[in-house]
SEFI-706627 format. One record per atom (N, C-alpha, C, O): x negated, y, z. Coordinates in steps of 0.2 Angstrom, whole numbers, plus 5000, padded with zeros to 4 digits. Atoms other than C-alpha are relative to their C-alpha. Example, Ala and Ser with C-alpha at 12.3 -4.5 7.8 and 13.67 -1.06 7.14 Angstrom:
# SEFI-706627
499649945000
493849785039
499650065000
499150055003
500449944999
493249955036
500450055003
500150115004
END
This chain:
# SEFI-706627
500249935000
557645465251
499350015003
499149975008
500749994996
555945515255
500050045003
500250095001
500449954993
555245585271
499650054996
499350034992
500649945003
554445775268
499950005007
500249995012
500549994993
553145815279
499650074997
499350074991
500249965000
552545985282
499250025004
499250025010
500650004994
550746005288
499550074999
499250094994
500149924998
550146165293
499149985003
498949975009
500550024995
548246135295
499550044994
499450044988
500849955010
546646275284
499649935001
499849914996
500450055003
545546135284
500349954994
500849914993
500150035006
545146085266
499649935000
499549914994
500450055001
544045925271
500149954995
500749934993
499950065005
543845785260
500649945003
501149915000
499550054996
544845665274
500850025000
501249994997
499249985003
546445795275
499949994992
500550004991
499649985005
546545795257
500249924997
500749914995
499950065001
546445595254
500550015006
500950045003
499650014996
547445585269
500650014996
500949964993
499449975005
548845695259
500049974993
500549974990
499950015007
548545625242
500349925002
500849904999
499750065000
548845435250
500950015003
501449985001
499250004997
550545485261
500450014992
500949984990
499549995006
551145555243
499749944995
499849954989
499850045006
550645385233
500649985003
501149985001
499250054993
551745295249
500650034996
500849994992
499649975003
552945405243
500150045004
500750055002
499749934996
553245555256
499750044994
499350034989
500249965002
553345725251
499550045004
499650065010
500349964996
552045825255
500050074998
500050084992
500149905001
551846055257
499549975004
499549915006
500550014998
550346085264
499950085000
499950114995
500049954998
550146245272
499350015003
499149975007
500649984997
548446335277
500050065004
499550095006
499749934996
549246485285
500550025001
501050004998
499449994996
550546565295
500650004994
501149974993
499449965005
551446645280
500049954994
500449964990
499750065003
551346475271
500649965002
501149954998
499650064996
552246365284
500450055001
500950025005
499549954999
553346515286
500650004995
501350004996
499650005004
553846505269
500149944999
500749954997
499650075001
554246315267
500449985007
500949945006
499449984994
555146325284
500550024997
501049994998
499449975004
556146435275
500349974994
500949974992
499750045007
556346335260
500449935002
500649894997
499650054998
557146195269
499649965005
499149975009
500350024995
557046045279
499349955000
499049944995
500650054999
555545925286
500249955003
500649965008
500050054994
555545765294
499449995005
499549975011
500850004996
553645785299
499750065002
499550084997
500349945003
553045935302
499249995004
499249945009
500450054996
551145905308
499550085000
499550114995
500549954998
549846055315
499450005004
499449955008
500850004998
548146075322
500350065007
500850095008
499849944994
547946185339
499750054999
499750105003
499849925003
547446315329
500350004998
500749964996
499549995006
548446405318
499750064996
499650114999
500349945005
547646525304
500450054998
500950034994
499449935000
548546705304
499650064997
499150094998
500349935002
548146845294
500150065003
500550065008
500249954995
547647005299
500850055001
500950085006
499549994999
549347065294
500549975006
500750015011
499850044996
550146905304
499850035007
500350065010
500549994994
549046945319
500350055004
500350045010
499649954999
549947095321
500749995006
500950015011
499550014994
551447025328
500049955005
500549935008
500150024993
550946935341
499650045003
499250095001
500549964995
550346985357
499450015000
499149965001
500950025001
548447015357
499849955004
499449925000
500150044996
548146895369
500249944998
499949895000
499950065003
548946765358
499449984995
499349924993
500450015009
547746775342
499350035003
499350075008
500549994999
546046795342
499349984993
499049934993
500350025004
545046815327
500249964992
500049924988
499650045005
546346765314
500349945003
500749914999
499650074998
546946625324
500450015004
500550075005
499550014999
548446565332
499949945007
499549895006
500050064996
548646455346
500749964999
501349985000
499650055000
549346295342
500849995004
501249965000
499650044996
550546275356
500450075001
501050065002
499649965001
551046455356
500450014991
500950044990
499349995006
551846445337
500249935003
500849945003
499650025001
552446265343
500550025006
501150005005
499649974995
553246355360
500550044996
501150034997
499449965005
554146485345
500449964998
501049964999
499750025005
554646385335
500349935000
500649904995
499850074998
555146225344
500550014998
500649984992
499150035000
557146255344
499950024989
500349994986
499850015006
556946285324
499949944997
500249924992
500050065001
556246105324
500449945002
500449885001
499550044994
557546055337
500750014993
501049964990
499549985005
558846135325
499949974993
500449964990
500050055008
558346045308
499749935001
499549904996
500450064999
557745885317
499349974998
499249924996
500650035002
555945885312
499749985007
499850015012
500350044994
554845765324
499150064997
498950084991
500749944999
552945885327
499549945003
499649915009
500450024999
551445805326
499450035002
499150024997
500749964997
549845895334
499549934996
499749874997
500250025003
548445825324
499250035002
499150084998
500549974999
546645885330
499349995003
499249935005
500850045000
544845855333
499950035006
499450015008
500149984992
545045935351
500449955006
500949965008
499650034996
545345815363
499650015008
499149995011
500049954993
545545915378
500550005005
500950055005
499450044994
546745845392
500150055005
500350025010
499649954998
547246015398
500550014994
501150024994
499749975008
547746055378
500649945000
501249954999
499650045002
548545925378
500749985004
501249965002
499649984992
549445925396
500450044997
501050024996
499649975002
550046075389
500650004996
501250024998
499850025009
550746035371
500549975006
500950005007
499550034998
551745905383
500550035004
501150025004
499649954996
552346015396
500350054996
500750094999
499549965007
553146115379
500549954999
501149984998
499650045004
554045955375
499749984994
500249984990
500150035004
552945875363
499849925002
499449925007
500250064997
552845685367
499649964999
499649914995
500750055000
551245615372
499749984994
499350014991
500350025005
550945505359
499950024992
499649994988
499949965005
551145645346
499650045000
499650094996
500849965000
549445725351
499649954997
499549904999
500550065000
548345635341
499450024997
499450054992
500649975002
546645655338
499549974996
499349914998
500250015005
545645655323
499649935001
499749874997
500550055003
544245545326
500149935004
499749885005
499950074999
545445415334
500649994995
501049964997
499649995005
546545425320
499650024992
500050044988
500349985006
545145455304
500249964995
500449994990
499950025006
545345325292
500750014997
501250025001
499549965005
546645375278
500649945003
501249955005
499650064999
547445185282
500350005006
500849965006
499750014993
547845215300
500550065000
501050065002
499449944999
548445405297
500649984998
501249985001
499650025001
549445335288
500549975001
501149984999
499750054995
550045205298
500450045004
501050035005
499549954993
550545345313
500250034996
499950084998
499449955001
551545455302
500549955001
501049955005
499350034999
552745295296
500149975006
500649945005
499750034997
552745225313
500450065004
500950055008
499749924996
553245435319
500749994995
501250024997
499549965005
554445445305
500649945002
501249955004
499650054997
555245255309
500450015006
501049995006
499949984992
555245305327
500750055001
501150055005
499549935001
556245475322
500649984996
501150024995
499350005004
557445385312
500549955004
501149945004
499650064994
557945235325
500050055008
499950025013
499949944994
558245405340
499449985005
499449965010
500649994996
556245425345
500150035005
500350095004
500049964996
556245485360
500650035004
500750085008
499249994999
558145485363
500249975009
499849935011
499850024995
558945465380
500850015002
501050065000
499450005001
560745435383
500150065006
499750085010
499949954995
561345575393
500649995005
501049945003
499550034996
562645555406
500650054997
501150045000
499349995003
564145645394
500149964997
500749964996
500050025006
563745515381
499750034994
499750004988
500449975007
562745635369
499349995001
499249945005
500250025001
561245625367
499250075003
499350135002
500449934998
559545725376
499349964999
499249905000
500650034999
557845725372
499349985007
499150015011
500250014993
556745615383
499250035001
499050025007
END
């Protein structure tokens, strides 16, 4: 079965777009969303294994609207407040969330993990550029997520994230 991977990022650069054309020779499924109300609608259309976003988020002027002013700023979105919304819907369909970004900013990212995103799943762009290596950290994220990434036994016997 092939891994789908949603990745919620507006830049069109030449690197995302080889990036995305090689994970789908590999064979993942890739959506590729450049705004709210894209990743809104493949959300809705089912599940991800990957879902992968920048700490921006691009929101239109409609979008914008329902968030608090203080969240948006200029058509944007902060990263960490849609993954703060939206965690338990990634909790609830088991998609593993990658932050993917050219900002390596170590309060930003402090953040993102005090959310519950796990460390290694901040990663940034320009230690992570060639197409061969992105590559490489998705299927070692996606390997990771299928042998219980991030899993911790819990003292009932179920299972909690670590």
């Amino acid at each position: 079965m092939k891994a789908r991977i949603l990745w919620l990022d507006e830049d069109k650069s030449f690197v995302l777009v080889s990036h995305r054309q090689r994970l789908e020779i590999d064979g993942y499924d890739v959506d590729r969303a450049y705004s709210l109300s894209d990743c809104l609608y493949y959300l809705g259309e089912g599940n991800y294994d990957l879902f992968i976003l920048d700490v921006i988020v691009p929101v239109s002027e409609h979008e914008e609207q329902r968030f608090p002013r203080e969240k948006t700023q200029n058509g944007k979105l902060s990263g960490l407040v849609f993954y703060e919304m939206f965690q338990n819907v990634f909790e609830e369909k088991h998609t593993e969330v990658m932050v993917y970004t050219i900002r390596d900013d170590k309060e930003v990212r402090e953040a993102f993990v005090k959310a519950g995103l796990e460390p290694e799943l901040y990663v940034i762009k320009q230690e992570v550029a060639d197409t061969a290596e992105f590559v490489e950290k998705v299927r070692k994220i996606l390997k990771a997520k299928r042998n219980g990434y991030g899993e911790k036994p819990d003292q009932g016997g179920g299972r909690v994230r670590g």
